[in-house]
C-alpha positions as a Python dict, from the first residue, in 0.01 Angstrom:
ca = {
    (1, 'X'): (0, 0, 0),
    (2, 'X'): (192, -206, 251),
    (3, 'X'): (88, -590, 291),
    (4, 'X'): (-121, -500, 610),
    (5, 'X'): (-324, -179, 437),
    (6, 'X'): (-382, -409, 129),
    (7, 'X'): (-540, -720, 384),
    (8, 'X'): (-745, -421, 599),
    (9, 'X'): (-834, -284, 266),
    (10, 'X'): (-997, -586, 97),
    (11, 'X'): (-1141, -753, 447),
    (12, 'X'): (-1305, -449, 525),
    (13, 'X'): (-1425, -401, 177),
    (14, 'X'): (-1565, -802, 184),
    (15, 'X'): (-1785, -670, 476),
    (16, 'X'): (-1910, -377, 310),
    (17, 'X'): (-1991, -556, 2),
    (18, 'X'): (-2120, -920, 210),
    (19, 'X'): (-2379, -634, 327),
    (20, 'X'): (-2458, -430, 54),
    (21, 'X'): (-2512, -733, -153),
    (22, 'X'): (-2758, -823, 51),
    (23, 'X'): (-2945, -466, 13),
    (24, 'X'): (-2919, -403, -316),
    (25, 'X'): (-3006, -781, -386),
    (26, 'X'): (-3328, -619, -281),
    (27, 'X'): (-3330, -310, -437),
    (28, 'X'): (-3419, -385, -848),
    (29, 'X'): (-3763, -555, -790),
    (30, 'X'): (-3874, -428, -426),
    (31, 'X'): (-4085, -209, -618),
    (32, 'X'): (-4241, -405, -850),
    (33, 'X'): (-4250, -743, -561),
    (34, 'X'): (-4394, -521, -283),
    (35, 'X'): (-4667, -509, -478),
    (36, 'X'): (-4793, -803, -398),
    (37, 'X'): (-4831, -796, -4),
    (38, 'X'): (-5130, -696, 151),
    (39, 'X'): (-5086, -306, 103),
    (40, 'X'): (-4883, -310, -202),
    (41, 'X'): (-5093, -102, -358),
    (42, 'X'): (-4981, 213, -139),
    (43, 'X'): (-4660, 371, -331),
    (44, 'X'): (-4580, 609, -29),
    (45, 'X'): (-4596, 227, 210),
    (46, 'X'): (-4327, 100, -51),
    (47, 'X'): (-4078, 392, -55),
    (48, 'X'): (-4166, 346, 352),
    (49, 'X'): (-4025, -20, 337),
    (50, 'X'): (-3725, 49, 86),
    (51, 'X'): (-3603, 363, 272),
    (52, 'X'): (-3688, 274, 659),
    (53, 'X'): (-3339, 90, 727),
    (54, 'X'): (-3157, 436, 683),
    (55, 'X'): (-3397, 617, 938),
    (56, 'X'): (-3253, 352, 1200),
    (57, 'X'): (-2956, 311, 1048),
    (58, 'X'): (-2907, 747, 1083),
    (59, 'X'): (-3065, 672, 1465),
    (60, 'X'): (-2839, 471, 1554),
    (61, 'X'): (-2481, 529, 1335),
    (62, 'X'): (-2334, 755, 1609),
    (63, 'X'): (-2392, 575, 1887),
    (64, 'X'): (-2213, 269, 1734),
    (65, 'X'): (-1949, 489, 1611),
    (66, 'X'): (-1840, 605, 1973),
    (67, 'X'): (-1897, 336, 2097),
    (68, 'X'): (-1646, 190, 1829),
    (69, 'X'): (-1399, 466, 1958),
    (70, 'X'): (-1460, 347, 2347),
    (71, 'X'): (-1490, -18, 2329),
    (72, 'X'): (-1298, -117, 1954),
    (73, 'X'): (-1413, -120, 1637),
    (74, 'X'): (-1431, -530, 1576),
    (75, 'X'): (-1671, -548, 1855),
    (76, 'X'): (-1933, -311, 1748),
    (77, 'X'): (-1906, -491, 1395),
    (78, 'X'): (-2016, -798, 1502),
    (79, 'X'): (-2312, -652, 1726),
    (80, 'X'): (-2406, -485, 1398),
    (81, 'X'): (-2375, -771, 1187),
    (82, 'X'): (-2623, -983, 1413),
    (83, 'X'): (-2868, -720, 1408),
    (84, 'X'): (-2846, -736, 1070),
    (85, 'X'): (-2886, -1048, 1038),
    (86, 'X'): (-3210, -1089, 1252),
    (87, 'X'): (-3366, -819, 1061),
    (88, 'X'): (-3309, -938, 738),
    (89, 'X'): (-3503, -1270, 857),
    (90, 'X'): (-3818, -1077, 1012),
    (91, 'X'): (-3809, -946, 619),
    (92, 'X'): (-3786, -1290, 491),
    (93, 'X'): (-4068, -1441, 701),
    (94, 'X'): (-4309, -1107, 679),
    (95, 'X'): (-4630, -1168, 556),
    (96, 'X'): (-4782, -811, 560),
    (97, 'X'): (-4600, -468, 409),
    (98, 'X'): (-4657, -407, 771),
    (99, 'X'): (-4385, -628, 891),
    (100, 'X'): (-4209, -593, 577),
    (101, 'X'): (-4127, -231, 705),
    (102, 'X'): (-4061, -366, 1063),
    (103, 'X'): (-3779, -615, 943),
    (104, 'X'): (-3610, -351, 721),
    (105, 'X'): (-3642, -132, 1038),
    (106, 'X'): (-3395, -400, 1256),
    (107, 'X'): (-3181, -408, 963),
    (108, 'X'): (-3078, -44, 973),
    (109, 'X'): (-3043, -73, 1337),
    (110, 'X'): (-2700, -261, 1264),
    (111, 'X'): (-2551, 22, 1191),
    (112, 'X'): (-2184, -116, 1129),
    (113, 'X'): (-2057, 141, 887),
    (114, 'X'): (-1886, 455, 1072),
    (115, 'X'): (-1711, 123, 1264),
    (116, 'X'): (-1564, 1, 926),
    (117, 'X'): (-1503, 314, 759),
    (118, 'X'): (-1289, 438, 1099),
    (119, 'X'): (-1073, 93, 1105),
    (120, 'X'): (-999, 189, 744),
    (121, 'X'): (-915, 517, 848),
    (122, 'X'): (-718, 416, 1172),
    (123, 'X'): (-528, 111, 948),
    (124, 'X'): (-421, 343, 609),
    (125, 'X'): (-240, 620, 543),
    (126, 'X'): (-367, 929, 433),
    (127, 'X'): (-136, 924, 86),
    (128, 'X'): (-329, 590, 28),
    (129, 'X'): (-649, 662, 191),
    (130, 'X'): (-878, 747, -125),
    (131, 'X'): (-738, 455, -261),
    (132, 'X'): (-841, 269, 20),
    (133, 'X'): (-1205, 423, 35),
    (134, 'X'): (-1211, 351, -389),
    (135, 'X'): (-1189, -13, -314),
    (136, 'X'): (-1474, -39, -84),
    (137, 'X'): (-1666, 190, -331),
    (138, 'X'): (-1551, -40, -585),
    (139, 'X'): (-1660, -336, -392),
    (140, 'X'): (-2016, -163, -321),
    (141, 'X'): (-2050, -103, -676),
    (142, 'X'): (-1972, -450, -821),
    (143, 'X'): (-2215, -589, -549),
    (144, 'X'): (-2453, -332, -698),
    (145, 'X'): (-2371, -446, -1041),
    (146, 'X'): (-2419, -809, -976),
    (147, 'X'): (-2734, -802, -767),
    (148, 'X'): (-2873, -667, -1077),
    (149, 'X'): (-2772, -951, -1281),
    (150, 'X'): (-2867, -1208, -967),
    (151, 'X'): (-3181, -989, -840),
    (152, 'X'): (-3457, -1050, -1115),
    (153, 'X'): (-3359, -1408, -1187),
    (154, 'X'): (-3349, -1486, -855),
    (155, 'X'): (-3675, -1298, -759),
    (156, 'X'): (-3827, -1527, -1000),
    (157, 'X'): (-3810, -1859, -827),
    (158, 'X'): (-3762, -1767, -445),
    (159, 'X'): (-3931, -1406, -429),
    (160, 'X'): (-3875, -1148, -238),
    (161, 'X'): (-3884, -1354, 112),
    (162, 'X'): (-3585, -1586, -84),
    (163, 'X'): (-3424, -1273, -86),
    (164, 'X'): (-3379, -1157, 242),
    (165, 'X'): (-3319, -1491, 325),
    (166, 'X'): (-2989, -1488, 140),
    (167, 'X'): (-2893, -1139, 326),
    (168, 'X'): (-2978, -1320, 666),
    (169, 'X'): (-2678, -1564, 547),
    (170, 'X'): (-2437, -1290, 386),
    (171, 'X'): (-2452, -1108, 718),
    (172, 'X'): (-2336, -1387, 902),
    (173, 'X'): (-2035, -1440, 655),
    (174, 'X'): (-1964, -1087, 694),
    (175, 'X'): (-1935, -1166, 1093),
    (176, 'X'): (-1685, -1449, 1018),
    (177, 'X'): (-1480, -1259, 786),
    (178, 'X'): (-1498, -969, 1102),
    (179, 'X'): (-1361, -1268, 1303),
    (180, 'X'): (-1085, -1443, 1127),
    (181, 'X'): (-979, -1187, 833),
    (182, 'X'): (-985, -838, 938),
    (183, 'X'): (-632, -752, 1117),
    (184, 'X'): (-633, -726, 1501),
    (185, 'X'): (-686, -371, 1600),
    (186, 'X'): (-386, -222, 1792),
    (187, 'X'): (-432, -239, 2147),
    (188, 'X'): (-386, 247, 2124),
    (189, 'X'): (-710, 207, 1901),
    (190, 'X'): (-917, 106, 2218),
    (191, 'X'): (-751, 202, 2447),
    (192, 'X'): (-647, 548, 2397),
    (193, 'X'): (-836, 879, 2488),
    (194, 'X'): (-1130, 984, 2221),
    (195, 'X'): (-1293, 1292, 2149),
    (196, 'X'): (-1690, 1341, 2099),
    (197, 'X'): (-1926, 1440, 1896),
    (198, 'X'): (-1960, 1828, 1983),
    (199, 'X'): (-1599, 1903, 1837),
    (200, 'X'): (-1732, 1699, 1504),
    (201, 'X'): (-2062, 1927, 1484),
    (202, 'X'): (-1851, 2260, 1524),
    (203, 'X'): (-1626, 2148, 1196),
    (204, 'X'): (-1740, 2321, 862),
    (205, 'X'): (-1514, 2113, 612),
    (206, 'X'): (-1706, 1787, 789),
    (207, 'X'): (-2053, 1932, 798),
    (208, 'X'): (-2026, 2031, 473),
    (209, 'X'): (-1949, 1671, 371),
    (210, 'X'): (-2265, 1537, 571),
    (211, 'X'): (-2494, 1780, 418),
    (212, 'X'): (-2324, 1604, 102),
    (213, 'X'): (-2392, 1251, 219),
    (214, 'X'): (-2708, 1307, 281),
    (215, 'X'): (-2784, 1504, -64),
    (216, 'X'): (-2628, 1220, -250),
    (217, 'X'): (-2772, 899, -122),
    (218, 'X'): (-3124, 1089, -97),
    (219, 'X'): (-3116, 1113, -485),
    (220, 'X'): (-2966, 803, -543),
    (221, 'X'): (-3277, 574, -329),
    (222, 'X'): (-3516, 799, -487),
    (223, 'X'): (-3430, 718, -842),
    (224, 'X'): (-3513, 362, -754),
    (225, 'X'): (-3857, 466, -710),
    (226, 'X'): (-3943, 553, -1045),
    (227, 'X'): (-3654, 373, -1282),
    (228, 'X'): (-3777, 70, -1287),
    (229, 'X'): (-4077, 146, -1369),
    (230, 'X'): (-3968, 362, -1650),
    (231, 'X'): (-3760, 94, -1810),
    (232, 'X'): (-4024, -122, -1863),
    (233, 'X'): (-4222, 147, -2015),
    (234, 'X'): (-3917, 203, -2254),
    (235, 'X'): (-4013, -202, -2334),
    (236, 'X'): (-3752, -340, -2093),
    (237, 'X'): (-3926, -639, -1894),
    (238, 'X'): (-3809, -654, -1570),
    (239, 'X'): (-3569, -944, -1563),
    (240, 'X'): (-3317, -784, -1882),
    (241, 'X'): (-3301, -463, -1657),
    (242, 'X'): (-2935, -558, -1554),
    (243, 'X'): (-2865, -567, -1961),
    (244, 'X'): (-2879, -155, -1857),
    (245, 'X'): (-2727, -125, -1497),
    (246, 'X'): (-2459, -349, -1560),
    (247, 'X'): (-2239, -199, -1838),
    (248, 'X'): (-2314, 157, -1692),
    (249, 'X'): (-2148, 29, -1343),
    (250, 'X'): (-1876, -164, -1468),
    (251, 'X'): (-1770, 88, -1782),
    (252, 'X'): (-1835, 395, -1503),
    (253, 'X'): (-1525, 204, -1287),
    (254, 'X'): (-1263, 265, -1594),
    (255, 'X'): (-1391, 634, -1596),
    (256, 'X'): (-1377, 688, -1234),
    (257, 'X'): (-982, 502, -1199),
    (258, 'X'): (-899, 687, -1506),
    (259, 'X'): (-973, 1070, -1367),
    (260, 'X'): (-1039, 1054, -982),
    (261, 'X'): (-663, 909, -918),
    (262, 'X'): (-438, 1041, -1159),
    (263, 'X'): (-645, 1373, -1112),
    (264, 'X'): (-593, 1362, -692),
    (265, 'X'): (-207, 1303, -750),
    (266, 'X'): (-200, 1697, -930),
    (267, 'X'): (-368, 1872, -684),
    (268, 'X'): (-708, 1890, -896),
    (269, 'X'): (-973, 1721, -615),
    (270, 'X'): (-1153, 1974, -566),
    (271, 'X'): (-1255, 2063, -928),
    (272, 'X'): (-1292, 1678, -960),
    (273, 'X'): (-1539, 1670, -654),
    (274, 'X'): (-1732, 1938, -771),
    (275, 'X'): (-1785, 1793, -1141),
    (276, 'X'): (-1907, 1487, -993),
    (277, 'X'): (-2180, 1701, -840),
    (278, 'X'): (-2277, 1869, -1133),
    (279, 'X'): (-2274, 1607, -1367),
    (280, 'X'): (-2506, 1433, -1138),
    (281, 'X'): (-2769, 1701, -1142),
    (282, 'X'): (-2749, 1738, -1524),
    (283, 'X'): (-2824, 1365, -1464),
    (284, 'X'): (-3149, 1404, -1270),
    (285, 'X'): (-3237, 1695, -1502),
    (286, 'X'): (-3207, 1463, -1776),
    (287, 'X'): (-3441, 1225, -1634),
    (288, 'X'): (-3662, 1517, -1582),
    (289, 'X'): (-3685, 1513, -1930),
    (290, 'X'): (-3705, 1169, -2003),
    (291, 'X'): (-3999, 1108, -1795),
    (292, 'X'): (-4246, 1331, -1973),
    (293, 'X'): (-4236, 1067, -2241),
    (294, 'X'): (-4196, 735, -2313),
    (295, 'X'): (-3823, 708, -2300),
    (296, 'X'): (-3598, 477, -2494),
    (297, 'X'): (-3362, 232, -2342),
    (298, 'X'): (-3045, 392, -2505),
    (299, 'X'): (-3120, 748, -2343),
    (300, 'X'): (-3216, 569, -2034),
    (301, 'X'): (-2867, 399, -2026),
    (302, 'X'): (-2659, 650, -2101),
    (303, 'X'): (-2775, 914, -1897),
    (304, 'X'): (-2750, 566, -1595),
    (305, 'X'): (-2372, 590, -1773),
    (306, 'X'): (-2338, 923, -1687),
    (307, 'X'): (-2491, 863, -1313),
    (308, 'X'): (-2285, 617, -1215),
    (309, 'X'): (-1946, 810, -1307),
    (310, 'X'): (-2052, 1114, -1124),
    (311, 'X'): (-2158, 881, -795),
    (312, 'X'): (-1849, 672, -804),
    (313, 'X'): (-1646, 940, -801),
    (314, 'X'): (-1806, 1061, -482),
    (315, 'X'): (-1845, 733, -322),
    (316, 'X'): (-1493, 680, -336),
    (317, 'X'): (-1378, 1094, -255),
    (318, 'X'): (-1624, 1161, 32),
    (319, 'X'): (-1542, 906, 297),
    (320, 'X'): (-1184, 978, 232),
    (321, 'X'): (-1190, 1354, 258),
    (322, 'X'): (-1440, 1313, 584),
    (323, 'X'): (-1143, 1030, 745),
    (324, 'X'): (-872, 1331, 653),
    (325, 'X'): (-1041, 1612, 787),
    (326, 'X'): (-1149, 1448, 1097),
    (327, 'X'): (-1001, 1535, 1466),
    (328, 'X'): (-774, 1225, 1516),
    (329, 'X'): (-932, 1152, 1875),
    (330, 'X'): (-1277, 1179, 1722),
    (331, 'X'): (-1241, 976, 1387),
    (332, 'X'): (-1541, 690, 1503),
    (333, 'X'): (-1777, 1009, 1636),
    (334, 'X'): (-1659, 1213, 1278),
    (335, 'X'): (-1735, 915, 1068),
    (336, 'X'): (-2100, 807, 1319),
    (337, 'X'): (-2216, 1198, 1192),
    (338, 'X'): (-2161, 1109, 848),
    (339, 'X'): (-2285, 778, 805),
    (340, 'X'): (-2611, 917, 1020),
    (341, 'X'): (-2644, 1198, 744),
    (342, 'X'): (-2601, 937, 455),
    (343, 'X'): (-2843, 705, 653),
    (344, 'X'): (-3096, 974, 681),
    (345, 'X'): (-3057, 1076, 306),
    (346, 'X'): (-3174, 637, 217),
    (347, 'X'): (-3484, 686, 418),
    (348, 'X'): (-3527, 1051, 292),
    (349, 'X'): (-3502, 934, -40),
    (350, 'X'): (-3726, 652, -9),
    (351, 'X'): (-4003, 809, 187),
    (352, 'X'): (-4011, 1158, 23),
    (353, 'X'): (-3920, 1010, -308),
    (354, 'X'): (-4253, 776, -270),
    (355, 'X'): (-4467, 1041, -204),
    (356, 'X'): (-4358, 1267, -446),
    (357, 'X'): (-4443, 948, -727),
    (358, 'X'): (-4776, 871, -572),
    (359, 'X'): (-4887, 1236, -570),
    (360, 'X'): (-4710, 1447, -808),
    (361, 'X'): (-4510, 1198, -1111),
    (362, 'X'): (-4175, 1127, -1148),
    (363, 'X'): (-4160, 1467, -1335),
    (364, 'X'): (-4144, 1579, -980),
    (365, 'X'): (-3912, 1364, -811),
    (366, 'X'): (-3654, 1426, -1048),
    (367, 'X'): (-3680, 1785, -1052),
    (368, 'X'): (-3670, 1772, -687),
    (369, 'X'): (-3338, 1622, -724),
    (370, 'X'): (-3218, 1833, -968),
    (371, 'X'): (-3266, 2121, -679),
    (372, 'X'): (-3077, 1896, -436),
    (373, 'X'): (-2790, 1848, -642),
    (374, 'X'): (-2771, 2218, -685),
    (375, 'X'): (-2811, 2311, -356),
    (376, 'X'): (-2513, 2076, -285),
    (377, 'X'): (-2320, 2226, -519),
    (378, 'X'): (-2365, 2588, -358),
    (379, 'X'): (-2236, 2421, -5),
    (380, 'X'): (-1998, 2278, -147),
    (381, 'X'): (-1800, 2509, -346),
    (382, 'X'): (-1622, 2676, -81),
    (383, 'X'): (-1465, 2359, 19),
    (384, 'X'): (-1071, 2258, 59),
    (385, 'X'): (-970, 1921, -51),
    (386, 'X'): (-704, 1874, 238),
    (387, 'X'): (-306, 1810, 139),
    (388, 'X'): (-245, 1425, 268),
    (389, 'X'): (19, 1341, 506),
    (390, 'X'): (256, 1127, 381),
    (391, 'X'): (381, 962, 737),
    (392, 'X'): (275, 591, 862),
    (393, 'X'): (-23, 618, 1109),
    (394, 'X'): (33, 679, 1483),
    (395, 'X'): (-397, 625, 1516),
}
């Protein structure tokens, strides 16, 4: 990477994980801490609360992607970043589930990502691009990994309002870093003519990467649902959880640098990609299994092991292929689509994966995702991993 990729690169993957942090602070005890507002009792009303910010988030995604394309991407950022930031402190202050859900709500309505991932795009070559995407993966991944080390203890003394009052203050970081770190967009990003979003809906190599998206980030949520709970049945207590997420995540990163690169460089992508897949629904069939009994924590963190190498290797391949295939004109529109699909696939998973808990078992979510995975893995298989061009970026 040149010196200006490498500062685009890690700014833009700051912002990414200043923001996920603050989500997936969340994400290990919403479950279990919901519980205890008025309404806690109603399983389908949790999944509600966890997966409403990717229903607005999916709303709203394409709009603030062309509009990244019209007005510039740093912009739309910081709209998205303040919107952010108000919702996560309607969360903090909720008293009700109620409000709980309306706060998550305004925090998928900033719907910053399609900006970020199309200044990547726009500021990398495509011979470095995956690399590029990888490193904001990685970053969303050690966020992950550390929220579950911070998320329990912290839950602990300042609850779940404490929480979302510590994303309220990462967002605004993530608006300073916007500010003073990311590199100044060149004047042809803003200014020069963009395509729409009809040429990006006609495109089968991108639609078959939404439908992806969507199919991956559905399952992922939706495991939430019923993990925790299933660890402590294993005779985990809540706060040693991250004793299990956190050396799957962080060994998973060696796996995923030691395959997904060297592997791209040969030509073998596509075989890669579709592993990933698979492995992923051998992963939810496993937990299939796992849930008609009481599991042990060594199953349950290897086959989390096995989960996070299959989903890293996507995070990091998906966004990349999606930037490559895109129209040039219509890269913020391209990347709005996707980001709208991956949105929907949070509050799909959330929603549909509550439900499925409250009336049917996690037997049933996880065979549900099993048929996702597979279905994915039909759409996908006539797919081309495109050759990257080598040349500096014109935009």
């Amino acid at each position: 990477m040149t010196p200006q990729e490498r500062r685009s690169s890690a700014s833009l993957a700051l912002i990414f994980a200043l923001r996920m942090l603050g989500l997936f602070l969340v994400l290990p005890v919403f479950a279990l801490e919901a519980r205890k507002y008025p309404g806690g009792d109603d399983a389908a009303l949790v999944g509600m609360a966890m997966g409403i910010y990717g229903l607005t988030q999916g709303i709203l995604q394409i709009p603030f992607g062309v509009a990244s394309d019209k007005f510039g991407r740093k912009p739309v950022m910081v709209v998205g970043l303040l919107i952010f930031a108000v919702g996560s402190a309607i969360a903090a202050w909720a008293p009700t589930l109620h409000w709980l859900v309306a706060g998550r709500a305004l925090q998928g309505a900033g719907a910053i990502s399609a900006a970020v991932t199309a200044l990547l795009a726009d500021q990398t070559r495509d011979v470095v691009r995956t690399k590029a995407m990888a490193l904001v993966g990685a970053s969303i991944g050690l966020m992950f990994a550390l929220s579950l080390v911070l998320s329990p203890f912290l839950a602990s003394f300042i609850g779940l309002h404490g929480l979302f009052t510590i994303t309220s203050a990462l967002a605004v970081g993530g608006i300073a870093v916007v500010i003073w770190w990311v590199p100044p967009e060149p004047e042809k990003q803003v200014d020069q003519a963009r395509g729409g979003v009809l040429s990006v809906l006609r495109h089968p190599a991108l639609l078959r990467l939404d439908f992806g998206v969507f199919v991956l980030h559905a399952v992922q949520l939706s495991m939430w649902v019923a993990l925790p709970a299933m660890l402590v049945q294993a005779g985990l207590a809540r706060d040693q959880h991250w004793q299990v997420y956190l050396p799957a995540v962080l060994a998973s990163f060696f796996v995923m640098g030691a395959t997904l690169f060297p592997l791209e460089k040969k030509g073998y992508l596509r075989a890669v990609f579709l592993s990933a897949i698979a492995l992923i629904a051998l992963v939810q069939l496993a937990l299939w299994a796992l849930a008609h009994t009481v599991a042990g924590v060594w199953p349950m963190a290897l086959v989390l092991f096995v989960f996070f190498c299959g989903f890293n290797v996507l995070e990091a391949s998906q966004p990349s292929l999606a930037s490559r295939v895109a129209p040039a004109a219509s890269r913020g529109a391209a990347l709005g689509v996707y980001n709208t699909l991956q949105s929907l696939g949070f509050f799909a998973g959330g929603a549909v994966g509550g439900w499925l808990v409250k009336s049917a078992g996690a037997q049933a979510l996880f065979l549900a995702s099993t048929l996702a995975m597979l279905a994915w893995l039909g759409v996908a298989w006539g797919m081309d991993a495109p050759a990257p061009k080598t040349g500096l970026k014109a935009g």
